[in-house]
C-alpha positions in Angstrom: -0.6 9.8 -30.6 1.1 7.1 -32.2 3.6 4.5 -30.3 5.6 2.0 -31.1 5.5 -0.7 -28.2 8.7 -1.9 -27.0 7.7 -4.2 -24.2 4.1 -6.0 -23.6 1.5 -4.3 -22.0 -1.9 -5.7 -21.0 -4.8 -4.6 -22.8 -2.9 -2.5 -25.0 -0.8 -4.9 -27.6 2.6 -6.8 -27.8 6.3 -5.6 -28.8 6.5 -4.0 -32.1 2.7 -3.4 -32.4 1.6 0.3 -33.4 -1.0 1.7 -31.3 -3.3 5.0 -31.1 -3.1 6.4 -27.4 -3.8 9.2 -25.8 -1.2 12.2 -25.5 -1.2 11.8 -21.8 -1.0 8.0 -21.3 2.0 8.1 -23.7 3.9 10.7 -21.9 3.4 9.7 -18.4 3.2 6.1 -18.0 4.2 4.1 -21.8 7.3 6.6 -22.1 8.6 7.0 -18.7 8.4 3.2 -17.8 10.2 2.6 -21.2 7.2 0.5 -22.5 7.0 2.5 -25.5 8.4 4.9 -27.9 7.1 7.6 -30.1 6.1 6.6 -33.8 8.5 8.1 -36.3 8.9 7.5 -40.3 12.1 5.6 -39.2 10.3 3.5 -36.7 9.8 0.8 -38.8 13.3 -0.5 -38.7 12.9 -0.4 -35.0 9.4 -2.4 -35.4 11.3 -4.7 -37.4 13.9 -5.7 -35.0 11.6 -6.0 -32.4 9.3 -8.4 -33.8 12.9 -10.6 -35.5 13.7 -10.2 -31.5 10.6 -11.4 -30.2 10.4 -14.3 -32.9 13.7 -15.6 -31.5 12.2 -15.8 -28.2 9.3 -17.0 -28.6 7.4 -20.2 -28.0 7.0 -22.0 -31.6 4.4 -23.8 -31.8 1.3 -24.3 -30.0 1.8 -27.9 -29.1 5.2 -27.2 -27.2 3.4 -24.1 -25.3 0.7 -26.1 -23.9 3.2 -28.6 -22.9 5.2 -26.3 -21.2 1.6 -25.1 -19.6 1.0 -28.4 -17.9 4.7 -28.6 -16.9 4.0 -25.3 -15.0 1.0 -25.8 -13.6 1.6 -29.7 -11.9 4.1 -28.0 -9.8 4.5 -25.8 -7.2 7.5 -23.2 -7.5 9.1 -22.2 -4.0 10.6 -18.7 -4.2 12.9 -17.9 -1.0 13.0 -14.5 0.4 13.8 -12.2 3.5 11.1 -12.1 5.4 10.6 -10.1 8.8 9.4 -12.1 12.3 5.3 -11.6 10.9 5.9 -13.0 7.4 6.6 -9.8 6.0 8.6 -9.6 2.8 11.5 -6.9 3.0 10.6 -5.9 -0.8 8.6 -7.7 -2.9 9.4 -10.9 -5.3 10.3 -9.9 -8.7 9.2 -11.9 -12.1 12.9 -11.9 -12.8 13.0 -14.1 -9.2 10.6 -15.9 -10.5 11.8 -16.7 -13.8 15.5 -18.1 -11.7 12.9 -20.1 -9.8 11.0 -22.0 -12.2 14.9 -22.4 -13.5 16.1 -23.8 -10.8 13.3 -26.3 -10.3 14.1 -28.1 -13.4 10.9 -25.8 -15.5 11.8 -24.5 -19.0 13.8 -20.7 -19.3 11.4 -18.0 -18.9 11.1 -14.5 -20.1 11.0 -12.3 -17.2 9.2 -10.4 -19.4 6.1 -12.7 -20.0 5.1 -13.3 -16.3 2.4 -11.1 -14.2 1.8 -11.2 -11.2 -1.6 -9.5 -10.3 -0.5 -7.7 -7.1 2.9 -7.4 -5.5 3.8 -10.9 -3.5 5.4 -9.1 -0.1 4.1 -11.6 1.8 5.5 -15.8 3.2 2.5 -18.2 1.8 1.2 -19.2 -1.4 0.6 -17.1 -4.2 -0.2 -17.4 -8.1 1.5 -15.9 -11.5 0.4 -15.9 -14.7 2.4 -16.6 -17.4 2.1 -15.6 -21.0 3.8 -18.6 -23.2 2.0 -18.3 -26.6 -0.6 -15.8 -27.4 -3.4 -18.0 -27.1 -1.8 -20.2 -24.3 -1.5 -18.5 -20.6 -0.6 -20.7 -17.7 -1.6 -20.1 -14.0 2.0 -20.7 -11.6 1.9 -21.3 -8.3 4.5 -19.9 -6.5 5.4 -20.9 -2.6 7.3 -17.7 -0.9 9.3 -19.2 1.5 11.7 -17.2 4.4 15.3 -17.8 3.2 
């Protein structure tokens, strides 16, 4: 089946690429989590606006991403959350609470969007993020989850 990405997805492609999946991994996981949509003949206008969109976003040039890349990676970004009496999150840190983090430490305005975290952080300590600035340019963030 052909899709239409809306959103990144690991291993698969970027917004507005067009990609052969499987009937099954379309349906249940690319449609429902609204990472994708089905390919039609008028898709293209929707492809269109979705790479203009991402173009306006995005990083432009390499220098400034790897700039931004050592930025990111000299500091370390403390994240405040609830936390019970045995350092147990209540909920897990969002990339969209990471994103107002890296903000609000003076670091450059970040696409929720382009940062993954490899396994939810519902723990106090130090954890890492990756995020995507350039598609050849991926910087390692540490985060410091903090009760607050």
């Amino acid at each position: 089946m052909k899709v239409i990405l809306t959103h990144e997805v690991t291993g698969l492609g970027t917004p507005g690429d067009v990609c052969d999946v499987k009937d099954g991994y379309a349906r249940n996981f690319l449609f429902r989590r609204g990472l994708a949509t089905a390919w039609t003949k008028g898709g293209q206008k929707q492809v269109d606006a979705i790479a203009a969109g991402r173009a306006a976003r995005a990083v432009k040039s390499l220098e400034e991403a790897k700039s931004i890349k050592g930025n990111l990676e000299s500091t370390a970004v403390t994240v405040s959350a609830h936390a019970g009496k045995e350092g147990r999150l209540f909920g897990a840190v969002s990339t969209a609470d990471i994103a107002t983090a890296v903000k609000a430490a003076g670091g450059p305005a970040l696409d929720k969007r382009t940062i993954e975290v490899p396994t939810p952080i519902k723990s106090l300590g130090t954890h890492t993020a990756l995020v995507r600035l350039h598609p050849e340019v991926q910087a390692s963030l540490k985060l410091e989850v903090v009760a607050g």
